[in-house]
mmCIF file of the protein (N, C-alpha, C, O) and its ligand, coordinates in Angstrom:
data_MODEL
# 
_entry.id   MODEL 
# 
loop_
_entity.id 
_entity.type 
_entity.pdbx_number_of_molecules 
1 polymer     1 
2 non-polymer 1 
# 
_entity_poly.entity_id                      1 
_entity_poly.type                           'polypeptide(L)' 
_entity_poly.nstd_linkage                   no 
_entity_poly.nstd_monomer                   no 
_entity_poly.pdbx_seq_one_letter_code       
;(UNK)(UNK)(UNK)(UNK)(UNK)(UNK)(UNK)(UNK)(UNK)(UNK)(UNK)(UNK)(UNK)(UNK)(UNK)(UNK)
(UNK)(UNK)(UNK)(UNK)(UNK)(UNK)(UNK)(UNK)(UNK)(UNK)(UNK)(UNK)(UNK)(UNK)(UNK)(UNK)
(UNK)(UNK)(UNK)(UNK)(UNK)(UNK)(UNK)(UNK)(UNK)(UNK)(UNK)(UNK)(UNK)(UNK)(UNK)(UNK)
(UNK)(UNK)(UNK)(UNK)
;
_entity_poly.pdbx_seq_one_letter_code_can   XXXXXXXXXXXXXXXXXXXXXXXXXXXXXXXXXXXXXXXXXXXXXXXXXXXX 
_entity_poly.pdbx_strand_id                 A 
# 
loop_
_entity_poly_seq.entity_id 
_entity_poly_seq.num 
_entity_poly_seq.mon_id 
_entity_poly_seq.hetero 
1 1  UNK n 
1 2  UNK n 
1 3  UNK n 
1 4  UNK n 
1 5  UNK n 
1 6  UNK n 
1 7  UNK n 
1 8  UNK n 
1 9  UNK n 
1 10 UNK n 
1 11 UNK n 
1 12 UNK n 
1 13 UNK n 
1 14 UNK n 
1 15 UNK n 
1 16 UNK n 
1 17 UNK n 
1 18 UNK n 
1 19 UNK n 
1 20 UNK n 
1 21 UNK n 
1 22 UNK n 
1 23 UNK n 
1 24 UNK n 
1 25 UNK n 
1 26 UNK n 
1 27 UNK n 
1 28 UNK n 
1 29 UNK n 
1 30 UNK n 
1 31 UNK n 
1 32 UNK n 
1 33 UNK n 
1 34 UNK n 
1 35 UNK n 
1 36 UNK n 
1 37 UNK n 
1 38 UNK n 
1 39 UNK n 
1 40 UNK n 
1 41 UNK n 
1 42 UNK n 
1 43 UNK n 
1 44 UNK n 
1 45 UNK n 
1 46 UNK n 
1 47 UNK n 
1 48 UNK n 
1 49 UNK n 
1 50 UNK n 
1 51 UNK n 
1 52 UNK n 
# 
loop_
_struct_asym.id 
_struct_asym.entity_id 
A 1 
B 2 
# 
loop_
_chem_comp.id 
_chem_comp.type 
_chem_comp.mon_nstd_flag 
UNK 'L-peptide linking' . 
ZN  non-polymer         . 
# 
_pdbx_entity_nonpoly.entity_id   2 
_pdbx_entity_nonpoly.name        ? 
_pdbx_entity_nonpoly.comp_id     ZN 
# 
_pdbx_nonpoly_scheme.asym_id         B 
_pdbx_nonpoly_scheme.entity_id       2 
_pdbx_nonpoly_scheme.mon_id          ZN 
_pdbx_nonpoly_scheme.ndb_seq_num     1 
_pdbx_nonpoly_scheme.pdb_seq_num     101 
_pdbx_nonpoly_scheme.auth_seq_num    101 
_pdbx_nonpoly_scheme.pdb_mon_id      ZN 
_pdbx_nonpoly_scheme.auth_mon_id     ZN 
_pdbx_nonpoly_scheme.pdb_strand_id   A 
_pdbx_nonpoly_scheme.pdb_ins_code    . 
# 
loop_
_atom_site.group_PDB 
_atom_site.id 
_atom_site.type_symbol 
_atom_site.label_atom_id 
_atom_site.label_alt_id 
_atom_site.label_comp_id 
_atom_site.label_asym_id 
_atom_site.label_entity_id 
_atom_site.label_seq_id 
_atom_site.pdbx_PDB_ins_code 
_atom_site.Cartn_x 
_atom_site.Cartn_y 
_atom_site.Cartn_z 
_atom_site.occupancy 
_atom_site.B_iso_or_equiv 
_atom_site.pdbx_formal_charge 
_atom_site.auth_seq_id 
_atom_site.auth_comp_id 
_atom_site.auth_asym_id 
_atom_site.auth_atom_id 
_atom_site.pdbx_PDB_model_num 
ATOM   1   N  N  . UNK A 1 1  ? -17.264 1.633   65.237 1.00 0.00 ? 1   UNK A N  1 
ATOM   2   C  CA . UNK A 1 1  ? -15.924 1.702   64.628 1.00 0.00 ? 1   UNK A CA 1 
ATOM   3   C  C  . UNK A 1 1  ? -15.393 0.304   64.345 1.00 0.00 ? 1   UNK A C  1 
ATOM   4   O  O  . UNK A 1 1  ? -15.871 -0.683  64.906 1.00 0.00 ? 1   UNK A O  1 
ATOM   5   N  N  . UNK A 1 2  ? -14.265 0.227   63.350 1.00 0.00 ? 2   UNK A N  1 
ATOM   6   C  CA . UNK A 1 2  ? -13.955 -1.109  62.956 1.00 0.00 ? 2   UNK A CA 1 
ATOM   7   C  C  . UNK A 1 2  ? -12.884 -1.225  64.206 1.00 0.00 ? 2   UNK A C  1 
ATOM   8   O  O  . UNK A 1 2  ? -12.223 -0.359  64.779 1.00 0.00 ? 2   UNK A O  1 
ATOM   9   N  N  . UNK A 1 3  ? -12.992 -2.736  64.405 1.00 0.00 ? 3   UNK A N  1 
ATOM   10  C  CA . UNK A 1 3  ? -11.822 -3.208  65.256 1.00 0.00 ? 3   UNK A CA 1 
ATOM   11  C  C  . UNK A 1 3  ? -11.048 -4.754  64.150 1.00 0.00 ? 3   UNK A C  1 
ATOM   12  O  O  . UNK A 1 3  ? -10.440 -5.796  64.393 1.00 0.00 ? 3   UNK A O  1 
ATOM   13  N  N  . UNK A 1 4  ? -11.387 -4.278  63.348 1.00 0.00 ? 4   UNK A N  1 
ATOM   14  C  CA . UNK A 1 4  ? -10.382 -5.790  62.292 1.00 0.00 ? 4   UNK A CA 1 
ATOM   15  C  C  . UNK A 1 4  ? -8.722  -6.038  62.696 1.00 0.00 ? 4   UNK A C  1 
ATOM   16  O  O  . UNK A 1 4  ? -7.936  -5.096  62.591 1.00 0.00 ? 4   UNK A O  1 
ATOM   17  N  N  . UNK A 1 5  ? -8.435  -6.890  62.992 1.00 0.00 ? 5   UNK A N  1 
ATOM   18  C  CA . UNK A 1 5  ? -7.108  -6.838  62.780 1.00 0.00 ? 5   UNK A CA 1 
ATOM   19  C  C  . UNK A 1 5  ? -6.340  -6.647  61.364 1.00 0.00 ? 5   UNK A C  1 
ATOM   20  O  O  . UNK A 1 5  ? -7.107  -6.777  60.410 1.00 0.00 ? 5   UNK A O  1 
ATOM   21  N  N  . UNK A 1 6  ? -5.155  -6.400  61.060 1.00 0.00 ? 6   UNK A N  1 
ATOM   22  C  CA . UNK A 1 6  ? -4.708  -6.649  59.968 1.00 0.00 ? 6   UNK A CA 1 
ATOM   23  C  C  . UNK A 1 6  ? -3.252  -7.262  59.716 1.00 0.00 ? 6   UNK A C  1 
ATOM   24  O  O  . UNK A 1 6  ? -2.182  -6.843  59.272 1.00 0.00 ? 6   UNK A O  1 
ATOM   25  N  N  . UNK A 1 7  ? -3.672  -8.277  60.144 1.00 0.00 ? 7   UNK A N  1 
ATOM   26  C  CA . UNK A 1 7  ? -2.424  -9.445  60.508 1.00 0.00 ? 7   UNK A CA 1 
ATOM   27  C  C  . UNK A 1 7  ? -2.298  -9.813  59.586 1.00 0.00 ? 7   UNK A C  1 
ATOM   28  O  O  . UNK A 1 7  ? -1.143  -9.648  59.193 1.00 0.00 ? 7   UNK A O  1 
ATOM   29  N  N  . UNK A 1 8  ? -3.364  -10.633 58.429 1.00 0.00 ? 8   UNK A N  1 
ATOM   30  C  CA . UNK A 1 8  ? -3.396  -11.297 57.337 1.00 0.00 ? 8   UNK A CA 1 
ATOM   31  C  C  . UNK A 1 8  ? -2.005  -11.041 56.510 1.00 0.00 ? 8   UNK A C  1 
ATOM   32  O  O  . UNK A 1 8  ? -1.644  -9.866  56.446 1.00 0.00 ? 8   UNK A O  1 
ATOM   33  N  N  . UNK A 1 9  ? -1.411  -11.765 56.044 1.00 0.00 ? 9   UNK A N  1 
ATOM   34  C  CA . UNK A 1 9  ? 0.109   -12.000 55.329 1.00 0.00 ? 9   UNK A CA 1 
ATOM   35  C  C  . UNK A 1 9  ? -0.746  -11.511 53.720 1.00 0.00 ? 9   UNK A C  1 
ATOM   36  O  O  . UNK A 1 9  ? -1.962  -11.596 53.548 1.00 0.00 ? 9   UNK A O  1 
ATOM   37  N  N  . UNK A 1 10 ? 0.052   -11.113 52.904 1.00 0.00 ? 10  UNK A N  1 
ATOM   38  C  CA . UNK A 1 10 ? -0.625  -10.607 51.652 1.00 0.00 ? 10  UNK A CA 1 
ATOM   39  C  C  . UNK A 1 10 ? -0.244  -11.828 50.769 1.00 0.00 ? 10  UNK A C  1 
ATOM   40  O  O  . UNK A 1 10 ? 0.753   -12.533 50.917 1.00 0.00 ? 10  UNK A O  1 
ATOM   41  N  N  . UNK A 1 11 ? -1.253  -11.961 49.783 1.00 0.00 ? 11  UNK A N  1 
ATOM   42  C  CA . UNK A 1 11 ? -0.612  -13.060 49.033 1.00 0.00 ? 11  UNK A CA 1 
ATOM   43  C  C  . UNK A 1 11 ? 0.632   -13.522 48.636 1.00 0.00 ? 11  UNK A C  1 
ATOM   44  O  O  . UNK A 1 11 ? 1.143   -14.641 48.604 1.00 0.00 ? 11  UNK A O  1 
ATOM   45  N  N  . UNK A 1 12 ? 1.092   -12.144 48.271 1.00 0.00 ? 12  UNK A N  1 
ATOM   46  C  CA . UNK A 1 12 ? 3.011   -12.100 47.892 1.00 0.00 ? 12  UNK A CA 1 
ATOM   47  C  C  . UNK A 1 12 ? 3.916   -12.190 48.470 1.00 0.00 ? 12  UNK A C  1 
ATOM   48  O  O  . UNK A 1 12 ? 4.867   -11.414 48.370 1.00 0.00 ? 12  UNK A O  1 
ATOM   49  N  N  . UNK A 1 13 ? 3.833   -13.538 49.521 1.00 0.00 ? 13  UNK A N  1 
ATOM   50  C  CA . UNK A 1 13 ? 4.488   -13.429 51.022 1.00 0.00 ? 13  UNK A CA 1 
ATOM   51  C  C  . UNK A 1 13 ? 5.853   -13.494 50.412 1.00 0.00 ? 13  UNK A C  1 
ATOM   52  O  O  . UNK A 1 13 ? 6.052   -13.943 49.282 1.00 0.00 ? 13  UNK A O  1 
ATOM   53  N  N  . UNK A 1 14 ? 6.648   -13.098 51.085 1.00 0.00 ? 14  UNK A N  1 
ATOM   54  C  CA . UNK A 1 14 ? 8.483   -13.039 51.111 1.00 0.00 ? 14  UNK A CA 1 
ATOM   55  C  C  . UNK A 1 14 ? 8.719   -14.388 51.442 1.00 0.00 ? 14  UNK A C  1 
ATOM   56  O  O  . UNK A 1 14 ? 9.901   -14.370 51.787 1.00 0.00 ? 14  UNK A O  1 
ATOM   57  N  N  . UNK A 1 15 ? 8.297   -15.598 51.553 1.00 0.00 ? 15  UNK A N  1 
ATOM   58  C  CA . UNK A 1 15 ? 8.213   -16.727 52.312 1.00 0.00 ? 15  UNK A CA 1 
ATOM   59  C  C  . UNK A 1 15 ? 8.683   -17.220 50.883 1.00 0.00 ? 15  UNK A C  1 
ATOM   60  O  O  . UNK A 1 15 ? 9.823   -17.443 51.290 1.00 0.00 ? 15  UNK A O  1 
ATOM   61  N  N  . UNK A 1 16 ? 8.742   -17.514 49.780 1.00 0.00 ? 16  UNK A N  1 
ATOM   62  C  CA . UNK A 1 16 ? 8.949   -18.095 47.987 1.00 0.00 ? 16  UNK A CA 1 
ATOM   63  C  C  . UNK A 1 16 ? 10.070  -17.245 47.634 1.00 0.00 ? 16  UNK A C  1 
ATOM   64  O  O  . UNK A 1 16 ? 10.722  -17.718 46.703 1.00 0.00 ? 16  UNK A O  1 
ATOM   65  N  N  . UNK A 1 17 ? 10.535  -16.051 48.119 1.00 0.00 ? 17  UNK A N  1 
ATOM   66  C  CA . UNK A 1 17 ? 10.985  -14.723 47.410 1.00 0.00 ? 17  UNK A CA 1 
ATOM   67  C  C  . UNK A 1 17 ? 12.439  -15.418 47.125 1.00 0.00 ? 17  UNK A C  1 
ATOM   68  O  O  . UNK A 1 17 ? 13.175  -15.780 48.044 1.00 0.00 ? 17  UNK A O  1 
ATOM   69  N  N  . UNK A 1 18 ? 12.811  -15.581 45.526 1.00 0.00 ? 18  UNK A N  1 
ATOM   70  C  CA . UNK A 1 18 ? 13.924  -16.183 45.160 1.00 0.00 ? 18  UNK A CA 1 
ATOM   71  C  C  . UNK A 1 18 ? 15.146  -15.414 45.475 1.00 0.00 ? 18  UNK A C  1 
ATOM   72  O  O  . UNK A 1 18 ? 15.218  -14.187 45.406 1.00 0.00 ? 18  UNK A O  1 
ATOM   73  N  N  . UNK A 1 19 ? 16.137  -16.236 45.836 1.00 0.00 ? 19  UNK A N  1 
ATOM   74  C  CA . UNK A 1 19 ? 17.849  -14.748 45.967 1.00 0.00 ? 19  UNK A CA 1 
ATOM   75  C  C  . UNK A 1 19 ? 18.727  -15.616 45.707 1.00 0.00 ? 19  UNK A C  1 
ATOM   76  O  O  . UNK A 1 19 ? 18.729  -16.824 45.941 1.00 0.00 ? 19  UNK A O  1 
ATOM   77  N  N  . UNK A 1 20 ? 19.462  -14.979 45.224 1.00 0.00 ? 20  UNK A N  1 
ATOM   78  C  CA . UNK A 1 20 ? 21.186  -15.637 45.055 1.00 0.00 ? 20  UNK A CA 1 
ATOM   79  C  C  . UNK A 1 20 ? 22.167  -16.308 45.963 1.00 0.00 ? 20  UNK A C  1 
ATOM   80  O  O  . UNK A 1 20 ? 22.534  -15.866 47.052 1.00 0.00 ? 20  UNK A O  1 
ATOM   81  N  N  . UNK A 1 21 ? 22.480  -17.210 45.506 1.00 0.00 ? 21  UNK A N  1 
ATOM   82  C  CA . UNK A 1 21 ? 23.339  -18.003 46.916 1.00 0.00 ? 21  UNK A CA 1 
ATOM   83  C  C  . UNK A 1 21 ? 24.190  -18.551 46.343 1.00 0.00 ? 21  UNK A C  1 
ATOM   84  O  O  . UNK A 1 21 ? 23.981  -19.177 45.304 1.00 0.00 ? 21  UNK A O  1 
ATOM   85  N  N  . UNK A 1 22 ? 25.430  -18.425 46.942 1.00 0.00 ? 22  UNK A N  1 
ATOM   86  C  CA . UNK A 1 22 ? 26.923  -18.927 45.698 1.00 0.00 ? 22  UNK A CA 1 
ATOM   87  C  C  . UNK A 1 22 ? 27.241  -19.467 46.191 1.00 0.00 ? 22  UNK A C  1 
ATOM   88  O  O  . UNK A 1 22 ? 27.376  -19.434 47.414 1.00 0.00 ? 22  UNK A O  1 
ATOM   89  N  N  . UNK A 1 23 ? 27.532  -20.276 45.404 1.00 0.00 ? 23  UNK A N  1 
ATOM   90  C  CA . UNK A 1 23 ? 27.951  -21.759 45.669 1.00 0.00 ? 23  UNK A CA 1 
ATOM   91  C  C  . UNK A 1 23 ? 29.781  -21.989 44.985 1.00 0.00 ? 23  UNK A C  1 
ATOM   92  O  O  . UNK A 1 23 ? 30.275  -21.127 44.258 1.00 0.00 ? 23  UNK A O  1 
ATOM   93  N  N  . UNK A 1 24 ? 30.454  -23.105 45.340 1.00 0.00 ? 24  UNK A N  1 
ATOM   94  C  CA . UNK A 1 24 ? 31.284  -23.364 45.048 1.00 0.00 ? 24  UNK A CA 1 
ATOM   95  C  C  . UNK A 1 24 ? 31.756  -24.495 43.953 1.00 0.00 ? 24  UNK A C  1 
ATOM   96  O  O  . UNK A 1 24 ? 31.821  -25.671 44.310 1.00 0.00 ? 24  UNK A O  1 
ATOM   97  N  N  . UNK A 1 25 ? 32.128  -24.055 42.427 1.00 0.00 ? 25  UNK A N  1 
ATOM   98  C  CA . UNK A 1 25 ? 31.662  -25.391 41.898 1.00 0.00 ? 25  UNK A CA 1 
ATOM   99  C  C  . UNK A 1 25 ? 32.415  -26.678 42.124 1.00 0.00 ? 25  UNK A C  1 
ATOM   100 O  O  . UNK A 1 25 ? 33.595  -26.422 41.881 1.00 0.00 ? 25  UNK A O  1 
ATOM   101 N  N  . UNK A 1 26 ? 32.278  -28.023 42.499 1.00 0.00 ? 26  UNK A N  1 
ATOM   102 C  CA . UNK A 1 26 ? 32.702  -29.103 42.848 1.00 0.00 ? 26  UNK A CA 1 
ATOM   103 C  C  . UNK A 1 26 ? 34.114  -29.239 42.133 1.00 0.00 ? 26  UNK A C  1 
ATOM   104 O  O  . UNK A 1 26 ? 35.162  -29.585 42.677 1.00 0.00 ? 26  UNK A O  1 
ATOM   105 N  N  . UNK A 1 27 ? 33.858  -28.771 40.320 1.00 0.00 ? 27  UNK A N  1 
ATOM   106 C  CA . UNK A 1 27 ? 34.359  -29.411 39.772 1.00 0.00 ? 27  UNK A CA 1 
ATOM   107 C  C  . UNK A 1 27 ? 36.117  -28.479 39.614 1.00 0.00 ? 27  UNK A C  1 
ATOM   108 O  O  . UNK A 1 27 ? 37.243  -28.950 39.768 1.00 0.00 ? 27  UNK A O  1 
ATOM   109 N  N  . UNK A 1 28 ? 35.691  -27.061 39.259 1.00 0.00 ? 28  UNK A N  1 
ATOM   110 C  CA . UNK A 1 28 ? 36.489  -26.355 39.079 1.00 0.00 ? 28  UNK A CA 1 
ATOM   111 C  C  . UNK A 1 28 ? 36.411  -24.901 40.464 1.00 0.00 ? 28  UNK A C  1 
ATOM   112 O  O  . UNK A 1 28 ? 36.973  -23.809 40.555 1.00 0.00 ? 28  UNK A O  1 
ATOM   113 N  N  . UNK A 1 29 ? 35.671  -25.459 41.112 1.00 0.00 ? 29  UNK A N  1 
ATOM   114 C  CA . UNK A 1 29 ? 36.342  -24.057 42.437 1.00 0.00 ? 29  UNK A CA 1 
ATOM   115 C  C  . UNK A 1 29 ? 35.817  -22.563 42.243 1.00 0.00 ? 29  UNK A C  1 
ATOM   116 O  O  . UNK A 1 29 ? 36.006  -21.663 43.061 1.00 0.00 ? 29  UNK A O  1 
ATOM   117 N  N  . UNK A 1 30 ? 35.044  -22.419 40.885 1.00 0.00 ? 30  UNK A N  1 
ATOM   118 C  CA . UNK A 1 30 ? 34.957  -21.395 40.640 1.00 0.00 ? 30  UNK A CA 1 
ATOM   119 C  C  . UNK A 1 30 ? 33.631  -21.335 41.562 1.00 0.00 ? 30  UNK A C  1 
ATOM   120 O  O  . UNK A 1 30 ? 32.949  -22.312 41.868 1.00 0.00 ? 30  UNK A O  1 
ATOM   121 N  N  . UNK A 1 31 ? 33.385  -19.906 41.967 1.00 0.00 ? 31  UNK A N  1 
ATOM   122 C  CA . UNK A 1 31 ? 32.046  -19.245 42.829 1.00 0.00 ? 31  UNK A CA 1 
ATOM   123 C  C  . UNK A 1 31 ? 30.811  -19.312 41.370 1.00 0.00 ? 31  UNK A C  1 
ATOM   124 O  O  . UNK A 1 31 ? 30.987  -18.885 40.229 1.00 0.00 ? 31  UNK A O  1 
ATOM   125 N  N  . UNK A 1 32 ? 29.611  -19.994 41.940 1.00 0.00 ? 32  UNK A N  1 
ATOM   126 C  CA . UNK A 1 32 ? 28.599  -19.862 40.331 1.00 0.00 ? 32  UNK A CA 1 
ATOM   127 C  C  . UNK A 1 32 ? 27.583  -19.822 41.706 1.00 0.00 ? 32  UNK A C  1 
ATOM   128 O  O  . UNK A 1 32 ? 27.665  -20.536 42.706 1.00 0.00 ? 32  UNK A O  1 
ATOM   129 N  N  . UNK A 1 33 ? 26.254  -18.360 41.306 1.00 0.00 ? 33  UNK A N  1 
ATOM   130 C  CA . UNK A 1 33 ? 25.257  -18.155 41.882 1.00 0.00 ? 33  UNK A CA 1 
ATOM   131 C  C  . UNK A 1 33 ? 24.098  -18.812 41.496 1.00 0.00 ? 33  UNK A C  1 
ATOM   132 O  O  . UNK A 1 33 ? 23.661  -18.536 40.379 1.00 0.00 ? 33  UNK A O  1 
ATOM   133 N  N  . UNK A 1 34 ? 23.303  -19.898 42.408 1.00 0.00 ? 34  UNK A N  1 
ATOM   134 C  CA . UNK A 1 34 ? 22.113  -20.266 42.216 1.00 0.00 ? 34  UNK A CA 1 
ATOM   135 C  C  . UNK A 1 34 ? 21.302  -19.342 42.834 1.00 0.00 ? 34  UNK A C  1 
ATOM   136 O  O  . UNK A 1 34 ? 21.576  -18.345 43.502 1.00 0.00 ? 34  UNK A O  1 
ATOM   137 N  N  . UNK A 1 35 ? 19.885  -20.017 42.383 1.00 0.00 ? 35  UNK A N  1 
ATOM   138 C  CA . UNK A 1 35 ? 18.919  -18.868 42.895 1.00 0.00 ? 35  UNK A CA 1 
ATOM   139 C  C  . UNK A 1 35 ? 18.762  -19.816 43.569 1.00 0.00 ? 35  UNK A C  1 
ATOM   140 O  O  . UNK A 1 35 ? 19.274  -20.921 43.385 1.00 0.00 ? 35  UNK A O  1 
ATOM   141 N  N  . UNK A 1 36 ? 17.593  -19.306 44.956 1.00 0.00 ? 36  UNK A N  1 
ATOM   142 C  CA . UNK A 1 36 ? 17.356  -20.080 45.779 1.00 0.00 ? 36  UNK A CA 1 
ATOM   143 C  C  . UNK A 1 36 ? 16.213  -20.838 45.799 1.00 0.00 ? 36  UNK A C  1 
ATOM   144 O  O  . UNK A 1 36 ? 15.844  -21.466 46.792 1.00 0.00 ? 36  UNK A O  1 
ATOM   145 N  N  . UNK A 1 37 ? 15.477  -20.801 44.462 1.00 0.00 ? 37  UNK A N  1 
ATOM   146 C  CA . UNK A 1 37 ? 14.193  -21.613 44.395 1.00 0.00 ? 37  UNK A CA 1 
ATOM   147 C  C  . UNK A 1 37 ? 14.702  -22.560 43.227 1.00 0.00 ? 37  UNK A C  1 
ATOM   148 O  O  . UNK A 1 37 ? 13.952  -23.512 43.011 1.00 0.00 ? 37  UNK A O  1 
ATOM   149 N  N  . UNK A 1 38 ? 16.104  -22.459 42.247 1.00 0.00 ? 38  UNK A N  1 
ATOM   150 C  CA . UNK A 1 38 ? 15.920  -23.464 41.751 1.00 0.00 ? 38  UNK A CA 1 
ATOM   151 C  C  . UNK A 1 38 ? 17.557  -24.562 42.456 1.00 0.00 ? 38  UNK A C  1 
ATOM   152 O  O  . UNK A 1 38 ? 18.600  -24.318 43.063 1.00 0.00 ? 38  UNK A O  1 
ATOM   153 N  N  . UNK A 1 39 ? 16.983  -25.550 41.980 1.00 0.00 ? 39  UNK A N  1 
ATOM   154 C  CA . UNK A 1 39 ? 17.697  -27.337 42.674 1.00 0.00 ? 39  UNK A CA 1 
ATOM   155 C  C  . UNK A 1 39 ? 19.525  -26.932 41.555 1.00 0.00 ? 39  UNK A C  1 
ATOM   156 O  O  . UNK A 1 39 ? 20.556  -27.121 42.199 1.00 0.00 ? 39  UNK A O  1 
ATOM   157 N  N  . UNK A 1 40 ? 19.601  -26.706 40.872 1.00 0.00 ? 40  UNK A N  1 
ATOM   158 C  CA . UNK A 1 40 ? 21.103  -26.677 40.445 1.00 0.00 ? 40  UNK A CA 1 
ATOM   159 C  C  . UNK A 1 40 ? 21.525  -25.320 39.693 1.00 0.00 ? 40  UNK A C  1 
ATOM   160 O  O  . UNK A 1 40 ? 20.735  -24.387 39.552 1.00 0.00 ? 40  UNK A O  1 
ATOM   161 N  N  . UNK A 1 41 ? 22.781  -25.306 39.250 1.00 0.00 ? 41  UNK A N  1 
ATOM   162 C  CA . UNK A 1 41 ? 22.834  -24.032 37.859 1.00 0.00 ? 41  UNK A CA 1 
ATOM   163 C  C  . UNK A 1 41 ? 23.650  -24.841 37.148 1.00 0.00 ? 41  UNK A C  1 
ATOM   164 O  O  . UNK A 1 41 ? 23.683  -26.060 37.321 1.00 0.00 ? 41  UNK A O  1 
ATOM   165 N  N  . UNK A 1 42 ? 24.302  -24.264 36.370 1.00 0.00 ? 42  UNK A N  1 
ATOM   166 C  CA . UNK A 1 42 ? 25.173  -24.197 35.746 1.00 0.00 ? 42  UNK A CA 1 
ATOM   167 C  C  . UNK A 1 42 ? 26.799  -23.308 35.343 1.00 0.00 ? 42  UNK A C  1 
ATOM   168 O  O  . UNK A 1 42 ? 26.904  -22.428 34.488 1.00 0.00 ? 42  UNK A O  1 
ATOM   169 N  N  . UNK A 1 43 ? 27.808  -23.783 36.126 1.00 0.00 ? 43  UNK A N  1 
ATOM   170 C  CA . UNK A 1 43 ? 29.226  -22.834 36.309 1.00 0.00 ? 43  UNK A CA 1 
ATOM   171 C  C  . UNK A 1 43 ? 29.574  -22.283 35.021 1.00 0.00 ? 43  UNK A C  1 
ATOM   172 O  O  . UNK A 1 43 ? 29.575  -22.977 34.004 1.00 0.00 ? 43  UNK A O  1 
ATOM   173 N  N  . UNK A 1 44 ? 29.812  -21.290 35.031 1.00 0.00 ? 44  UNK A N  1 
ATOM   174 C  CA . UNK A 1 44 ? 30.338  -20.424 34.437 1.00 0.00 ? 44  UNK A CA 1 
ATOM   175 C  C  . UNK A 1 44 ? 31.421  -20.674 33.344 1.00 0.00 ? 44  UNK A C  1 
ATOM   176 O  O  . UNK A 1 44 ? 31.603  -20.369 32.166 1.00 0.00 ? 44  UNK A O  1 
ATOM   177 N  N  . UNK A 1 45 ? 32.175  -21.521 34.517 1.00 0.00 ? 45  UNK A N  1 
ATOM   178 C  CA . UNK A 1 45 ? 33.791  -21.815 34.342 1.00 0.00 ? 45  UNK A CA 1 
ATOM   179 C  C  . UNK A 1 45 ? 34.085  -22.975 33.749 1.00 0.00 ? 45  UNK A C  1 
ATOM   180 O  O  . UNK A 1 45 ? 35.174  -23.173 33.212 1.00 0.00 ? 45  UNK A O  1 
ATOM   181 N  N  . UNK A 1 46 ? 33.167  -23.814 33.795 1.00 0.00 ? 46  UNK A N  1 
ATOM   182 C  CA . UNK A 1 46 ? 33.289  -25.210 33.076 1.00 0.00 ? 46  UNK A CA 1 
ATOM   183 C  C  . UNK A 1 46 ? 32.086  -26.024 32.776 1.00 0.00 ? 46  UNK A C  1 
ATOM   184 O  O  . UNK A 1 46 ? 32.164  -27.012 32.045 1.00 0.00 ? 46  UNK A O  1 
ATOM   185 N  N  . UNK A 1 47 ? 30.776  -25.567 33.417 1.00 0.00 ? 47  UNK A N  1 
ATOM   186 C  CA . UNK A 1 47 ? 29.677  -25.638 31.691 1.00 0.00 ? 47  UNK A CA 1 
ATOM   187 C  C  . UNK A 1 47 ? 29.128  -26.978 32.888 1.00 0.00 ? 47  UNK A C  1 
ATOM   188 O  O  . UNK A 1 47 ? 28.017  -27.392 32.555 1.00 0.00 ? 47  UNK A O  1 
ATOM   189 N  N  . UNK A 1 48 ? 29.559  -27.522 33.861 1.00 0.00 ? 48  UNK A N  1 
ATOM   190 C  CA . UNK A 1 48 ? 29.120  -28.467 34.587 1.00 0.00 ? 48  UNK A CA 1 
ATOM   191 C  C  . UNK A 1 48 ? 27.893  -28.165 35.277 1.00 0.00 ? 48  UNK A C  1 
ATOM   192 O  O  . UNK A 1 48 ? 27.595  -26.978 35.407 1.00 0.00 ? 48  UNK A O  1 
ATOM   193 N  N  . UNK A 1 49 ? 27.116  -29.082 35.751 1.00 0.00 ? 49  UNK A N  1 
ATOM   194 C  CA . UNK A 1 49 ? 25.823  -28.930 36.935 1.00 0.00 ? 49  UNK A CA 1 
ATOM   195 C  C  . UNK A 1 49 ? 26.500  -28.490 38.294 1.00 0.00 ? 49  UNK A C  1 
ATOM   196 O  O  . UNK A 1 49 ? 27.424  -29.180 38.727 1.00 0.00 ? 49  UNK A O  1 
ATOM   197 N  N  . UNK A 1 50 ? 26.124  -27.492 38.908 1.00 0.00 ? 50  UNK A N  1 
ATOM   198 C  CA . UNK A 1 50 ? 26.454  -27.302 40.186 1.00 0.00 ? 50  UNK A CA 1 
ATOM   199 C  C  . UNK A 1 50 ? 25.251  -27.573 41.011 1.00 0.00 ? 50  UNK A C  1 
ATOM   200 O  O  . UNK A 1 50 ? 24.196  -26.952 40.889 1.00 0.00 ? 50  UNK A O  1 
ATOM   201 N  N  . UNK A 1 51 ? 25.499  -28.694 42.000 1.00 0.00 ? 51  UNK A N  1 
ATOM   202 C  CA . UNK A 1 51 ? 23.925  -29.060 42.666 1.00 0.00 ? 51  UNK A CA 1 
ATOM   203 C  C  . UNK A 1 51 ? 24.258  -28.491 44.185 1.00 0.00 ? 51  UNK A C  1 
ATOM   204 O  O  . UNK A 1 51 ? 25.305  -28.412 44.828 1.00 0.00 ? 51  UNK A O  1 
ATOM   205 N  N  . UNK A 1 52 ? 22.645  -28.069 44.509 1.00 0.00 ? 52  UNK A N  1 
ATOM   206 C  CA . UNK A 1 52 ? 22.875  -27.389 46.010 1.00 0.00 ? 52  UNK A CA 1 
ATOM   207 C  C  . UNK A 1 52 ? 22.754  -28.825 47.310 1.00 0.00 ? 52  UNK A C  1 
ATOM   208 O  O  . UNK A 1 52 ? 22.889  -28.585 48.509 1.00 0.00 ? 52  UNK A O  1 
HETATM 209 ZN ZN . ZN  B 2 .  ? 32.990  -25.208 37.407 1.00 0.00 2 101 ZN  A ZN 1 
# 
């Protein structure tokens, strides 16, 4: 009989898995959602860089 474990993580680990995280923009206060894999967005409310 097999005794394998099956621990192995699958390639598509949740460990990269991008999500939303709101931020506050510096400039104008307004809430603007970055994702969490990329470095800035762009607010809504006034067109500025919002950096994390
Ligand atoms: Zn703004």
């Amino acid at each position: 009989m097999t005794d394998r474990k099956l621990e192995e993580k699958p390639a598509c680990s949740v460990k990269s898995a991008p999500v939303p995280v709101e931020l506050l923009c510096p400039h104008c206060k307004a809430e603007v959602e970055v994702w969490s894999d990329e470095p800035e967005a762009v607010c809504a409310e006034c067109g500025k860089a919002v950096i994390k």
